[in-house]
N, CA, C and O of each residue as an XYZ file, in Angstrom:
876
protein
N       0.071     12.974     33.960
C       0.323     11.718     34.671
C       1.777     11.647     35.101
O       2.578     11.890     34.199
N       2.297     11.356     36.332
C       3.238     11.238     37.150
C       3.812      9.609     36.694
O       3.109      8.616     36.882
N       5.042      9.550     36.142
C       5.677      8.585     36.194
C       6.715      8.105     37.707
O       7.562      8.904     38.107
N       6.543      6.983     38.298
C       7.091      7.118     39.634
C       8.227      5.764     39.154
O       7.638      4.741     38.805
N       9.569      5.716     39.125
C      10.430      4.855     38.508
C      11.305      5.173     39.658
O      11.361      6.318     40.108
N      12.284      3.769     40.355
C      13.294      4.410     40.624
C      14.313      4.638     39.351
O      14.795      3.723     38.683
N      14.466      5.577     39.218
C      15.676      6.325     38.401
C      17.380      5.628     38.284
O      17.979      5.374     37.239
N      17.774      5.477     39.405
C      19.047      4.964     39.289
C      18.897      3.037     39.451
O      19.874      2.288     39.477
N      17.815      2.702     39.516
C      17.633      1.108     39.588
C      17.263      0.973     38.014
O      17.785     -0.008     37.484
N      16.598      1.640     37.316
C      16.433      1.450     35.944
C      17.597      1.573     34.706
O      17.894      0.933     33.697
N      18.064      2.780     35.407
C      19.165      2.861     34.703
C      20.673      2.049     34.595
O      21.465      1.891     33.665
N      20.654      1.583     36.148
C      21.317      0.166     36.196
C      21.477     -0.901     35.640
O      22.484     -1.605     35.568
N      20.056     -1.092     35.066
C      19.408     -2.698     34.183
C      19.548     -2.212     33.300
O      19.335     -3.050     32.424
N      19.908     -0.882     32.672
C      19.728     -0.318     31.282
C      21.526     -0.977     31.137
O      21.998     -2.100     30.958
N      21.977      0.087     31.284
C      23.513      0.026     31.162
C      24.391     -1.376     31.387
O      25.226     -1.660     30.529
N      24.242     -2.087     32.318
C      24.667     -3.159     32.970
C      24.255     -4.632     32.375
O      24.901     -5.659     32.165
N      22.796     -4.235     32.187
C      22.624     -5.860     31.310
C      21.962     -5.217     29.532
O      22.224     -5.695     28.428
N      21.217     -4.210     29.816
C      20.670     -4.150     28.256
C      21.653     -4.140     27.289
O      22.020     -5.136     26.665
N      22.243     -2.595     27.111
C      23.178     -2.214     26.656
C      24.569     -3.011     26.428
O      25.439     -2.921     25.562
N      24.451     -3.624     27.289
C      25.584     -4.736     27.476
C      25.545     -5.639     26.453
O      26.444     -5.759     25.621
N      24.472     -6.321     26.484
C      24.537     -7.589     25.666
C      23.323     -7.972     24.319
O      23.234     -8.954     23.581
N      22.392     -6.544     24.441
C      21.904     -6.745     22.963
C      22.760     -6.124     22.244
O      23.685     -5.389     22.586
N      22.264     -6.590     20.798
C      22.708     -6.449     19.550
C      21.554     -5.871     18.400
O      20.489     -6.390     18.064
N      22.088     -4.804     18.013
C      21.010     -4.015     17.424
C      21.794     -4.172     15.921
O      22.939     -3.720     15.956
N      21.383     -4.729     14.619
C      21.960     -4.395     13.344
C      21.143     -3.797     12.197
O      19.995     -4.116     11.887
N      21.924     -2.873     11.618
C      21.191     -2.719     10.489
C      20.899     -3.199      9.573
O      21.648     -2.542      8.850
N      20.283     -4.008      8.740
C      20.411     -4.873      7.235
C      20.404     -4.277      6.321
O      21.196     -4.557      5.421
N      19.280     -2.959      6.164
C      18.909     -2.184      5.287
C      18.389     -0.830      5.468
O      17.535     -0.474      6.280
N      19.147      0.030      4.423
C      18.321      1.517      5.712
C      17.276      1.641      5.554
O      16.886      2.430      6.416
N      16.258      1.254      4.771
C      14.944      1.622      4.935
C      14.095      0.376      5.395
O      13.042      0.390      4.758
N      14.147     -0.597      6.177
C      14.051     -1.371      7.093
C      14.304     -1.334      8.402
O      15.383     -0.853      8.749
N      13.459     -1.785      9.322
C      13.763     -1.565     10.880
C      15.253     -2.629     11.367
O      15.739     -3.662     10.906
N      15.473     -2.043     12.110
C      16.911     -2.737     13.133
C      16.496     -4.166     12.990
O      15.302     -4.423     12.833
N      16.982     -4.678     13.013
C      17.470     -6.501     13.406
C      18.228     -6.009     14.799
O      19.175     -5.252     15.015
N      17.157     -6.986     15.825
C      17.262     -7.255     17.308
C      17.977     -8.590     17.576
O      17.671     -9.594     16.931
N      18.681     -8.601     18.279
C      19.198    -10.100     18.454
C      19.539     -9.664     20.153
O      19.536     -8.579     20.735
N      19.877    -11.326     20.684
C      20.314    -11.530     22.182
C      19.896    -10.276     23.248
O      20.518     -9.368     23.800
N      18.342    -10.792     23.221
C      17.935     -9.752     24.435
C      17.827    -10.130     25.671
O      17.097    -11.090     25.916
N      18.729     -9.274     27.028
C      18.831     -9.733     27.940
C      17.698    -10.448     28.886
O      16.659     -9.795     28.790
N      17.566    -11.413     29.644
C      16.512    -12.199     30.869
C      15.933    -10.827     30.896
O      16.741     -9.959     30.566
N      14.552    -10.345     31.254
C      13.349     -9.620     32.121
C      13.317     -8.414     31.200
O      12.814     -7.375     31.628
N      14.048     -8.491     29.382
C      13.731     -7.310     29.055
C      13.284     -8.158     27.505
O      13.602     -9.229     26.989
N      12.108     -6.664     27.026
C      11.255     -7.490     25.930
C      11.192     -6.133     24.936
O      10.837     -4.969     25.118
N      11.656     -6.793     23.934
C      11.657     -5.873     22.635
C      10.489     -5.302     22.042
O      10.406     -6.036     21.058
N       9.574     -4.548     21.950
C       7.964     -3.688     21.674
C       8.297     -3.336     20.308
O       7.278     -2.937     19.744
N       9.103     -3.324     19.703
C       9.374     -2.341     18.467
C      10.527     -1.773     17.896
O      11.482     -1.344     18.542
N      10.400     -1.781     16.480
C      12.309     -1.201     16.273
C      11.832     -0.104     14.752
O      10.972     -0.402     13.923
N      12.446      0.808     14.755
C      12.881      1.478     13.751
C      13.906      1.530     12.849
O      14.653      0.562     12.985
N      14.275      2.379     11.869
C      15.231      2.234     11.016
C      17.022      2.496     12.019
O      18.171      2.112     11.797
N      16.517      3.142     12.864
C      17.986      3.993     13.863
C      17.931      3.335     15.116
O      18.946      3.353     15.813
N      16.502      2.523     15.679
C      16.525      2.172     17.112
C      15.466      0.947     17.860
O      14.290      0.887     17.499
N      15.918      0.164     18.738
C      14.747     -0.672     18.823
C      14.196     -0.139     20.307
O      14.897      0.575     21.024
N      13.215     -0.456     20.578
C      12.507     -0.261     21.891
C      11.935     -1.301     22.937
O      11.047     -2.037     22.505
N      12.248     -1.430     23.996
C      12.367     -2.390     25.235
C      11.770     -1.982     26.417
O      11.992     -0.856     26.860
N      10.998     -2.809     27.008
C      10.499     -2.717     28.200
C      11.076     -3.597     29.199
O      11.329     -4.698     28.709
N      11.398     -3.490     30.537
C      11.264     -4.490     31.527
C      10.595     -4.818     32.699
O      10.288     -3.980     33.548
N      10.344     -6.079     32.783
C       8.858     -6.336     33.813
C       9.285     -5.652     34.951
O       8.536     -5.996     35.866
N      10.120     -4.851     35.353
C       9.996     -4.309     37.092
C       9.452     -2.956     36.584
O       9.039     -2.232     37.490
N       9.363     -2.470     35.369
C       8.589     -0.652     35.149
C       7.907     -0.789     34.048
O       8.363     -0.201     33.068
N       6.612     -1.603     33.873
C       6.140     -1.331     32.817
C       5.076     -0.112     32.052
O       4.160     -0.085     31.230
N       5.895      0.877     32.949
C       5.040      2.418     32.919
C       6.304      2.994     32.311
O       6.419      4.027     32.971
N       7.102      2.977     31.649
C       8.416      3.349     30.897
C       8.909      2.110     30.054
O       9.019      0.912     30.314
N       9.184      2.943     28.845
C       9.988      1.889     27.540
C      11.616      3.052     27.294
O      11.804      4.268     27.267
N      12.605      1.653     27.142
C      13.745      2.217     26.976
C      13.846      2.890     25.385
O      12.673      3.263     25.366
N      14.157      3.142     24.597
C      14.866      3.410     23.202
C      16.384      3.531     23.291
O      16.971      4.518     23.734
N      17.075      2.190     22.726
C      18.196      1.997     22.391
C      18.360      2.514     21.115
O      17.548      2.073     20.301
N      19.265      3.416     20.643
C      19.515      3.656     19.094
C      20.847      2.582     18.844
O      21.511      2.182     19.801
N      21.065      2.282     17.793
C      21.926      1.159     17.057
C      22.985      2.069     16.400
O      24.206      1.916     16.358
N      22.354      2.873     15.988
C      23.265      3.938     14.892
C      22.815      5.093     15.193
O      21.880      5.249     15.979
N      23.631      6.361     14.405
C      23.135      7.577     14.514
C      22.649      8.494     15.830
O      21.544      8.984     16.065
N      23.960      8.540     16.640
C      23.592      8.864     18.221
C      23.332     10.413     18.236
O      22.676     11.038     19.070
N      24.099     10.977     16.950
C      23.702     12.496     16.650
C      22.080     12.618     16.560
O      21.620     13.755     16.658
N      21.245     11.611     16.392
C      19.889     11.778     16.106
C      19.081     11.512     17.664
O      17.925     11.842     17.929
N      19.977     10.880     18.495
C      19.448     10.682     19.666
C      19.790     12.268     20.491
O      18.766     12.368     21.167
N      20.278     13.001     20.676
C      20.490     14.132     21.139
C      19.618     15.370     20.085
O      19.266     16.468     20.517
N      19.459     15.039     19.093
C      18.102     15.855     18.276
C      17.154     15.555     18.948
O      16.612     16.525     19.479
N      16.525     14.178     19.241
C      15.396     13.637     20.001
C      15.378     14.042     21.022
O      14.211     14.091     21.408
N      16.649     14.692     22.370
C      16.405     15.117     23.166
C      15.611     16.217     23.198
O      14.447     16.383     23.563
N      16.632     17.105     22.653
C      16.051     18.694     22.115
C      14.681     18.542     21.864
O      13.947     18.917     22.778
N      13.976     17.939     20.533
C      12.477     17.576     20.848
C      11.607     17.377     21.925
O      10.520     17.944     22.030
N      11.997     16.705     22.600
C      11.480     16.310     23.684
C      11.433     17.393     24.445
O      10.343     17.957     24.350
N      12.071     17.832     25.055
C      12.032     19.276     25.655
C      11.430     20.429     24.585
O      11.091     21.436     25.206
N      11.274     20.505     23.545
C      11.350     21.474     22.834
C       9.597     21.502     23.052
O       9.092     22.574     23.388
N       8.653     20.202     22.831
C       7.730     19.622     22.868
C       6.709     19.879     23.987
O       5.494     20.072     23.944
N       7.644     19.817     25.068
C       6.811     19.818     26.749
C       5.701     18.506     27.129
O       5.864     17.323     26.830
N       4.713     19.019     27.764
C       3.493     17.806     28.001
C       2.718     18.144     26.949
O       2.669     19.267     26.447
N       1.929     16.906     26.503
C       0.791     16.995     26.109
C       0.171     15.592     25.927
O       0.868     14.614     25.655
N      -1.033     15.539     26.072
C      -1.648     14.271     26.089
C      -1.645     12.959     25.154
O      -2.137     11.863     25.422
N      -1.084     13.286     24.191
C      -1.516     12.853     23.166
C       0.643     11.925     22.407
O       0.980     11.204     21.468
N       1.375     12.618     23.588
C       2.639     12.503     23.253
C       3.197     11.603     24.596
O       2.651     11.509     25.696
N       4.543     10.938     24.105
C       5.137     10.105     25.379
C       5.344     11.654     25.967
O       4.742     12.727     25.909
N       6.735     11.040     26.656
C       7.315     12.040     27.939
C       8.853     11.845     28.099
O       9.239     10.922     28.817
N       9.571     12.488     27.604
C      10.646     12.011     28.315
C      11.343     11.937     29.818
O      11.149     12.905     30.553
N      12.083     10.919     30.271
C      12.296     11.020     31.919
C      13.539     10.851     32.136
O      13.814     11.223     33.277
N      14.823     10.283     31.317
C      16.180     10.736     31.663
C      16.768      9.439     30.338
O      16.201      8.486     29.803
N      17.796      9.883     30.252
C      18.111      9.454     28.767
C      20.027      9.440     29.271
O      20.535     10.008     30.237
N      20.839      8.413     28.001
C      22.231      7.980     28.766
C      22.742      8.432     26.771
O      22.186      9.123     25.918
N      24.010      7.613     26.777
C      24.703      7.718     25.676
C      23.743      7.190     24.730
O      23.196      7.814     23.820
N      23.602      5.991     25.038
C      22.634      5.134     23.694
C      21.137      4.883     23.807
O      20.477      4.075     23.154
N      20.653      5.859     24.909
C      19.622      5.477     25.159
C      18.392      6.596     26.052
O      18.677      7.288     27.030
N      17.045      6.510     25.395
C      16.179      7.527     26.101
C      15.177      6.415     27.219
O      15.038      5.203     27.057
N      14.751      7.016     28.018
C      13.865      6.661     28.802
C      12.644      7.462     28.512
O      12.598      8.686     28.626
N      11.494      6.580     28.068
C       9.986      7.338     27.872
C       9.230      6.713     28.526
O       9.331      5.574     28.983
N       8.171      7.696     28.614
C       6.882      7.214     29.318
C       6.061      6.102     28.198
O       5.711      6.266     27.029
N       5.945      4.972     29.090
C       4.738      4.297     27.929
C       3.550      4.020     27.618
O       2.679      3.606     28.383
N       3.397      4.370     25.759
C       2.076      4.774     25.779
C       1.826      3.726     25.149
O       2.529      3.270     24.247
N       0.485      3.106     25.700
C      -0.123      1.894     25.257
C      -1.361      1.651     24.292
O      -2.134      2.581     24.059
N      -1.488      0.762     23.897
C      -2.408      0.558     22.653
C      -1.943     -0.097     21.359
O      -1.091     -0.978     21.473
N      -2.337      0.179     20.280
C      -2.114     -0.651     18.980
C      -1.658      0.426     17.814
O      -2.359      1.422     17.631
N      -0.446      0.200     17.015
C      -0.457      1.115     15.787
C      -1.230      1.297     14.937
O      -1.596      0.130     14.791
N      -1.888      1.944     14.113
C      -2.804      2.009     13.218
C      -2.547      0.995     12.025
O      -3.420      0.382     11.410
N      -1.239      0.943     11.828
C      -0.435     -0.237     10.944
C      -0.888     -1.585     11.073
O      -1.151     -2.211     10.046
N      -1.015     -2.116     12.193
C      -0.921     -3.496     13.083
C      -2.449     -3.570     13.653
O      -2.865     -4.541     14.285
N      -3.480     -2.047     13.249
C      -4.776     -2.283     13.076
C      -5.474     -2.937     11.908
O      -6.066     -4.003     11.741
N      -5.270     -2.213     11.395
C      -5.363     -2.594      9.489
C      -5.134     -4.185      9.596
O      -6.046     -4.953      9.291
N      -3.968     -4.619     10.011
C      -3.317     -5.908      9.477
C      -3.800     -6.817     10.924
O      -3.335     -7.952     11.029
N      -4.718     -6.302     12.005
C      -5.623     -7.220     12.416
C      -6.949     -7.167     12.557
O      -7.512     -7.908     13.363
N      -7.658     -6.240     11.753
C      -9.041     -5.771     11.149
C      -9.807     -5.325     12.059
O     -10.984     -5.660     12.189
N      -9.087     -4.377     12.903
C      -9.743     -3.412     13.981
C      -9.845     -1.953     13.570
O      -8.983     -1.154     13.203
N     -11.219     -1.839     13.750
C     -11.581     -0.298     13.264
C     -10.457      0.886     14.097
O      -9.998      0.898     15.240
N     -10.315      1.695     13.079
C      -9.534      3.059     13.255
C     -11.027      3.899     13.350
O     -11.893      3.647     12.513
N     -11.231      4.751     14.257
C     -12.332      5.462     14.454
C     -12.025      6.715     14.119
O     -10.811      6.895     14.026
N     -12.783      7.771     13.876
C     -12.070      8.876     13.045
C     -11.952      9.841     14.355
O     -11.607     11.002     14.133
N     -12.175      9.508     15.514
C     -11.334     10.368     16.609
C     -10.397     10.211     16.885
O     -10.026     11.103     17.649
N      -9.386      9.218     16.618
C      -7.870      8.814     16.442
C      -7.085      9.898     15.421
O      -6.246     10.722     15.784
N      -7.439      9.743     14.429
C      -7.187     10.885     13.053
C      -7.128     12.118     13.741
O      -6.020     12.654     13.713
N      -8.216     12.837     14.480
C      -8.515     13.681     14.572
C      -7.608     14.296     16.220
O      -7.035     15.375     16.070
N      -7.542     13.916     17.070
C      -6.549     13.695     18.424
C      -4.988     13.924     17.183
O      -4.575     15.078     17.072
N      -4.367     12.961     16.480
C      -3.223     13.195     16.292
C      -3.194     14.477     15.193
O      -2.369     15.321     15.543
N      -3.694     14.717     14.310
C      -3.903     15.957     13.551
C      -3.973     16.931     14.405
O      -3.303     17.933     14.155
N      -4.788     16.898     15.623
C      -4.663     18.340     17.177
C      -2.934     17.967     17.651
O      -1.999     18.767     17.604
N      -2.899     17.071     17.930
C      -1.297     16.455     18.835
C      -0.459     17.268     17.125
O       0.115     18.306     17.457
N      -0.375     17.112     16.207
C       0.610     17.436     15.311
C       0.339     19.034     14.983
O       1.270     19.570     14.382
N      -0.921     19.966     15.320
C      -0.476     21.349     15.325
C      -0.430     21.906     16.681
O      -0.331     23.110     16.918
N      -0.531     20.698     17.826
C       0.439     21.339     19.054
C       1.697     21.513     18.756
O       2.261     22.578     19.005
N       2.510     20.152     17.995
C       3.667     20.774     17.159
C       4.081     21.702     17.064
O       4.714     22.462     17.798
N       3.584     21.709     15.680
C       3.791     22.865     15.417
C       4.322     24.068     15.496
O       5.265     24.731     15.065
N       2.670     24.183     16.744
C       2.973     25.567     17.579
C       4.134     26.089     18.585
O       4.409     27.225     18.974
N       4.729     24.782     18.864
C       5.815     25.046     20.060
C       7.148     24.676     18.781
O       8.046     23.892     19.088
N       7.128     25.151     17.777
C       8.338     25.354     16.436
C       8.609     23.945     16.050
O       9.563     23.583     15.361
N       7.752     23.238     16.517
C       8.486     21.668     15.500
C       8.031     21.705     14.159
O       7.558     22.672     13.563
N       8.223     20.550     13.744
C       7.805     20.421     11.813
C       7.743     19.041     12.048
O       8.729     18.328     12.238
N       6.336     18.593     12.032
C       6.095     16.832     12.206
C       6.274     15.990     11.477
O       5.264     15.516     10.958
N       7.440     15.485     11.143
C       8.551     14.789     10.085
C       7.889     13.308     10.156
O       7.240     13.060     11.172
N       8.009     12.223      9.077
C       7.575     10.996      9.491
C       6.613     10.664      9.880
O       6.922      9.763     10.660
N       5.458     10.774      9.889
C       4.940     10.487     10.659
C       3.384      9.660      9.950
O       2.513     10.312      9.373
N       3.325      8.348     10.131
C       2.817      7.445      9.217
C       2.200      6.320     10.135
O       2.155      6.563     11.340
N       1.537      4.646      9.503
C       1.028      4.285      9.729
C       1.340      3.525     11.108
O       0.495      2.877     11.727
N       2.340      3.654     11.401
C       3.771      2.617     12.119
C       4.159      2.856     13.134
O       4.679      2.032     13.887
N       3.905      4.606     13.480
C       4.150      5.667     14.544
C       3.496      6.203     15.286
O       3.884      6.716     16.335
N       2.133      6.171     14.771
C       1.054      6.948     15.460
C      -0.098      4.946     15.851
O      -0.472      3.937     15.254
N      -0.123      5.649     17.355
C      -0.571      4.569     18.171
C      -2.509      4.907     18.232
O      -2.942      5.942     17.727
N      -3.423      3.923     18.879
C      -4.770      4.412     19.342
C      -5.080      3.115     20.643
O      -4.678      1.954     20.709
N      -5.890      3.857     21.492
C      -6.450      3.435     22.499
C      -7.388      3.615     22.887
O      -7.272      4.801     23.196
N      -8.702      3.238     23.246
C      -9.844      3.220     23.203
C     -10.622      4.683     22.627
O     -11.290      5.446     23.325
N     -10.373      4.807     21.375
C     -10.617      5.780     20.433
C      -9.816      6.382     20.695
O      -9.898      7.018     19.644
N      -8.775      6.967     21.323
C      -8.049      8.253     21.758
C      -6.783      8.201     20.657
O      -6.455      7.015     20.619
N      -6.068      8.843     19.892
C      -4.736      8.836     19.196
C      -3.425      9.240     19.881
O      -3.120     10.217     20.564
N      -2.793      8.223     19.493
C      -1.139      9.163     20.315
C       0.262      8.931     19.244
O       0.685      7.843     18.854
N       0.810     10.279     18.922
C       1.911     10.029     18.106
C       3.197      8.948     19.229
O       3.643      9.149     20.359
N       3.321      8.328     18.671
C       4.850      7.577     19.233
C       6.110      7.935     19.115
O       6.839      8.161     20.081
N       6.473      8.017     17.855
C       7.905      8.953     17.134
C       8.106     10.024     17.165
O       6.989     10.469     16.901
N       8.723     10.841     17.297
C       8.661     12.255     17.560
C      10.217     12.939     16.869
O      10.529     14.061     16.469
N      10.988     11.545     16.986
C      12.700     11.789     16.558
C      13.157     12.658     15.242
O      14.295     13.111     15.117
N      11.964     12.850     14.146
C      12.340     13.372     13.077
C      11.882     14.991     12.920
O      12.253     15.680     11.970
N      10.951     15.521     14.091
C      10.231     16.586     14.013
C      11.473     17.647     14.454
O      11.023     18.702     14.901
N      12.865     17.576     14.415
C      13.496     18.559     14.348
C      14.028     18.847     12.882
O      14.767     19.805     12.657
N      13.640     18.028     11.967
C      13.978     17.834     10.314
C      13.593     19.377      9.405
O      12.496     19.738      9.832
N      13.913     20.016      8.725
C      12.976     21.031      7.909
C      12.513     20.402      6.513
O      12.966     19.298      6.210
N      11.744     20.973      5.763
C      10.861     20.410      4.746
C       9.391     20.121      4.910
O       8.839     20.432      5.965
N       8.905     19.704      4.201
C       7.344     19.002      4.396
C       7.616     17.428      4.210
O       8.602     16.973      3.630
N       6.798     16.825      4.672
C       6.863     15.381      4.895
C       5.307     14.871      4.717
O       4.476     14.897      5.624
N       5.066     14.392      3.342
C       3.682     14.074      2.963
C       2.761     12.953      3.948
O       1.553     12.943      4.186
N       3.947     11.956      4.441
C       3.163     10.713      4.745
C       2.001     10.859      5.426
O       1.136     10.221      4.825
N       1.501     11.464      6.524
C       0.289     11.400      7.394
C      -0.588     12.353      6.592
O      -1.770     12.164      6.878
N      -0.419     13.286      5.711
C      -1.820     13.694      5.318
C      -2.022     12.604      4.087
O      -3.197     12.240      4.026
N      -1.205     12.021      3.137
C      -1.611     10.868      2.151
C      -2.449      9.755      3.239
O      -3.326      9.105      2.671
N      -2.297      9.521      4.483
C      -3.256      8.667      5.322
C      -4.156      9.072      5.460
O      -5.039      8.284      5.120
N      -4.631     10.273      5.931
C      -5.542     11.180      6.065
C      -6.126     10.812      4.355
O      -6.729      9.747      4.223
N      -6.020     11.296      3.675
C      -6.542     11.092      2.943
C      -7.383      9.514      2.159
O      -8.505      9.390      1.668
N      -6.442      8.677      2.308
C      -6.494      7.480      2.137
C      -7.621      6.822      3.095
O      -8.422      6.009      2.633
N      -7.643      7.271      4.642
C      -8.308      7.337      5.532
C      -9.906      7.406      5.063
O     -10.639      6.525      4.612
N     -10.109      8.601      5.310
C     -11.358      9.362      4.387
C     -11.578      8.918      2.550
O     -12.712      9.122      2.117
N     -10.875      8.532      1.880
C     -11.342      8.078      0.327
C     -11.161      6.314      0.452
O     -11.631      5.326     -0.113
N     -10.481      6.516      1.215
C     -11.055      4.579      0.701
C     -11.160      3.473      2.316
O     -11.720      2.379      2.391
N     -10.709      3.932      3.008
C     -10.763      2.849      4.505
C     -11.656      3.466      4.842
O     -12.442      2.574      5.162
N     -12.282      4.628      5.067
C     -13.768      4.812      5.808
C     -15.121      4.037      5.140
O     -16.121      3.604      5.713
N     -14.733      4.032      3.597
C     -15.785      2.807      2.850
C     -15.924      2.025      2.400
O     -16.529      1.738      1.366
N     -14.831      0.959      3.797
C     -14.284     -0.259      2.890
C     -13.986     -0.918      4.331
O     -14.937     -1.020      5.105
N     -12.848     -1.324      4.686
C     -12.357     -1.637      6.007
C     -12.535     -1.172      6.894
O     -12.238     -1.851      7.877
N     -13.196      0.442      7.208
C     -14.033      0.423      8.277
C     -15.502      0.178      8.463
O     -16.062      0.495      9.512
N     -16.222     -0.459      7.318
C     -17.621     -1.000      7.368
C     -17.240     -2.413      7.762
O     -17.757     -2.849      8.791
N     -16.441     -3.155      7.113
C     -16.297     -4.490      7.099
C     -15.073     -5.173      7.189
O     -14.663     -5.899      6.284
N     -14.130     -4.859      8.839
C     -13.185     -4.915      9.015
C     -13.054     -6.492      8.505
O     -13.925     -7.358      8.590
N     -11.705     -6.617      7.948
C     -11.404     -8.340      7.846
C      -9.535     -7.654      7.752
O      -9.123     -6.652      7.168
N      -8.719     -8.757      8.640
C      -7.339     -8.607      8.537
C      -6.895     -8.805      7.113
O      -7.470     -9.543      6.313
N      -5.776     -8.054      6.852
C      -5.089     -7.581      5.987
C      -3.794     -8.046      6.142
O      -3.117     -7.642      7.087
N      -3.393     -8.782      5.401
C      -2.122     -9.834      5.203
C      -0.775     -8.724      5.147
O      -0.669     -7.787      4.355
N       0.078     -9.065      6.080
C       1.489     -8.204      6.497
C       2.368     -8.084      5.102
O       3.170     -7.184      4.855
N       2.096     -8.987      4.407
C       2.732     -8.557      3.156
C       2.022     -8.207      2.283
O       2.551     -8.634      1.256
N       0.821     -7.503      1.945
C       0.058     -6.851      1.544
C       0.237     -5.153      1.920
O       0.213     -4.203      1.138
N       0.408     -5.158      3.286
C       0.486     -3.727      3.689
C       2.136     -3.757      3.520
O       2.453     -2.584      3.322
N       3.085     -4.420      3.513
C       4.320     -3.923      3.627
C       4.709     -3.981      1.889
O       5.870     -3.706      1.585
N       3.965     -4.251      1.051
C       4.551     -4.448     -0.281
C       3.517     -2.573     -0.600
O       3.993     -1.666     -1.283
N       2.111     -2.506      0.132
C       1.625     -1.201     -0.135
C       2.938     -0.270      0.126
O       3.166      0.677     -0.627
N       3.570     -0.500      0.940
C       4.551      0.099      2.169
C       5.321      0.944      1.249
O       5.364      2.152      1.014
N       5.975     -0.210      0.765
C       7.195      0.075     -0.317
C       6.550      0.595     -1.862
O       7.033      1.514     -2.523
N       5.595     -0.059     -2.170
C       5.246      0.766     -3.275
C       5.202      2.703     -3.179
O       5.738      3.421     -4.024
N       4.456      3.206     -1.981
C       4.334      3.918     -2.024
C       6.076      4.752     -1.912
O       6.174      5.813     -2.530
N       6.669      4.515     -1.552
C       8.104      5.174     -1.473
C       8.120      5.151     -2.856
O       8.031      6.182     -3.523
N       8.244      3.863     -3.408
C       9.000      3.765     -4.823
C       8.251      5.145     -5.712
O       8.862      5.996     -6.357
N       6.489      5.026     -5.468
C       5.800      6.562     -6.149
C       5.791      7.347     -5.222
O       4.588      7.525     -5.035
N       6.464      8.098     -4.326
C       7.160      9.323     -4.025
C       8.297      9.490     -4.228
O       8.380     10.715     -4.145
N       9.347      9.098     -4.459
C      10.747      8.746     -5.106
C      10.610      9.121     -6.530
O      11.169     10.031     -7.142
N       9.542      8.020     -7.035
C       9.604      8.639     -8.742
C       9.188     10.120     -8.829
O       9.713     10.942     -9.580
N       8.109     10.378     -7.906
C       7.250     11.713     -8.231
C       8.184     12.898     -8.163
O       7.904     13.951     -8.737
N       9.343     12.725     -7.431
C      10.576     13.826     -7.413
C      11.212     13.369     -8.285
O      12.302     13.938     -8.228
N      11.209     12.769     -8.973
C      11.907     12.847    -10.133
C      12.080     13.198    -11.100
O      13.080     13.196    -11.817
N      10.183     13.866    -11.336
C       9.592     13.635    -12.603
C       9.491     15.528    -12.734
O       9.007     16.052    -13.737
């Protein structure tokens, strides 16, 4: 799919009013950004621990990513991105500044923000990003992060969102503990009899589970 943007009119509204006058803070590092004062015609979609993400109504076929901190991680993300190429199942990158990438946007609901509004995850979602993560792979990444929060779905189809940590080395448990979790207890439970799931229910699951992978290296 062909993204058609003007290029130097976007990047104008990027630099000139975004960049300008939001305010991205950290509170906590393992908490997403605190967004504040976002400019007229631009709308905040999402924030991470390093960056929040913005759309504006004249291209809503591209989302900006402002990083707050850690700009060494935004030039890793480049490299990814290129390192990555096309594939269906992944954004796109289309031109990127000091504090900021330009992606293609991919639409739909997180699997996170499914759960917590009692919409079935179908197991061709699972199965699309598990193919999308040994395309990875194959072109030398290592699919870092990658959890309930990151990986998007759209009319059954799966699409990873994050991609920023897959230049990391190590193993990174989180998406096969879903996978698993997936298959042993939400395929015979919340996907027979979806009912929403209270945001502090899944964000206290959230943190528990760090706290028992944290201990488990310890032990």
């Amino acid at each position: 799919m062909t993204i058609l943007i003007n290029q130097s009119e976007i990047k104008t509204l990027i630099e000139n009013e975004l960049i300008t006058n939001v305010n991205l803070k950290s509170e906590h590092p393992n908490d997403p950004i605190v967004v504040r004062n976002i400019p007229d015609g631009w709308k905040c979609i999402g924030s991470g621990n390093y960056a929040a993400v913005f759309m504006h109504h004249s291209e809503p076929n591209v989302v900006v990513k402002v990083y707050g901190k850690d700009l060494h991680g935004l030039e890793k993300e480049v490299q990814v991105y290129k390192q990555l190429g096309e594939h269906p199942a992944y954004s796109k990158l289309i031109l990127y500044g000091e504090k900021y990438l330009v992606l293609k946007r991919l639409a739909g609901i997180t699997l996170y923000d499914a759960v917590a509004k009692g919409e079935r995850i179908p197991e061709s979602v699972i199965k699309d990003i598990n193919i999308a993560l040994k395309y990875a792979r194959n072109r030398g990444l290592n699919p870092y992060d990658v959890h309930g929060k990151n990986v998007m779905m759209k009319d059954g189809r799966g699409y990873v969102v994050d991609i920023s940590d897959f230049y990391k080395k190590g193993k990174d448990d989180k998406w096969d503990d879903l996978v698993k979790a997936y298959y042993k207890l939400y395929k015979k439970t919340l996907y027979k009899v979806p009912i929403k799931v209270p945001l502090k229910l899944l964000d206290f699951t959230r943190h528990s589970y760090r706290f028992y992978k944290k201990f488990k290296r310890m032990i």
